[in-house]
N, C-alpha and C positions, 0 to 999 in steps of 0.2 A: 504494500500500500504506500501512495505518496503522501506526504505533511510540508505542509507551507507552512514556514515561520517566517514572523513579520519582524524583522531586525528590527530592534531601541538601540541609534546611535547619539554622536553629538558631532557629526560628520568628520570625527577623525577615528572615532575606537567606537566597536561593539560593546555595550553596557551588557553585565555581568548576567543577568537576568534574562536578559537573548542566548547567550553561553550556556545556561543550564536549560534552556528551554529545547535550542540544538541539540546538545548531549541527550537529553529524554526524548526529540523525537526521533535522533538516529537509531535508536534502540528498537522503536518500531516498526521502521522501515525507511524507506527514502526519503531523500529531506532535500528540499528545494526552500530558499530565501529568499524574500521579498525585501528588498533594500529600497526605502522611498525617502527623497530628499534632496538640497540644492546643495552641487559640488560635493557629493558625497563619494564619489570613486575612489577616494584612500581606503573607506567601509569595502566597498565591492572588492579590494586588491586584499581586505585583512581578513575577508571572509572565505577567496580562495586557498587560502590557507589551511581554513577548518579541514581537517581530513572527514572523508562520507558524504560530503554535500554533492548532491547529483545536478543542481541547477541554482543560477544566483541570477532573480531575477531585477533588475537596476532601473527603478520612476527616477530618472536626475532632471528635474522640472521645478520652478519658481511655485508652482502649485505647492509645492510639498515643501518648500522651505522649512514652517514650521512644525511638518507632522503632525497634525492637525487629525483628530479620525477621521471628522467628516471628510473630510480630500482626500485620503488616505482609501477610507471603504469606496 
């Protein structure tokens, strides 16, 4: 089965809490990220990193600057 988790950055570092969300959904199966945000590509370079992540999916739009849910959903 696939899981999308919705990365919590501050556009330089993934917060701790997306870390352990990742780690508990590779357990389950495959894990695809959602990374939404302005000028956030240091995120998407520190995510390829995660070992098991099958897809990193990258919103870099003025929309999502704030990470906002409503924008977001």
């Amino acid at each position: 089965m696939k899981y999308l988790v919705y990365v919590e950055h501050d556009n330089h570092n993934i917060k701790d809490a997306s870390l352990s969300a990742i780690s508990a959904a590779a357990v389950l199966g495959e894990v695809h990220l959602l990374i939404a945000g302005l000028d956030c590509q240091a995120v998407a370079a520190q995510a390829q990193k995660i070992e098991g992540i099958a897809k990193i999916h990258l919103a870099n739009d003025p929309l999502y600057a704030h990470q906002l849910a409503e924008n977001v959903a």
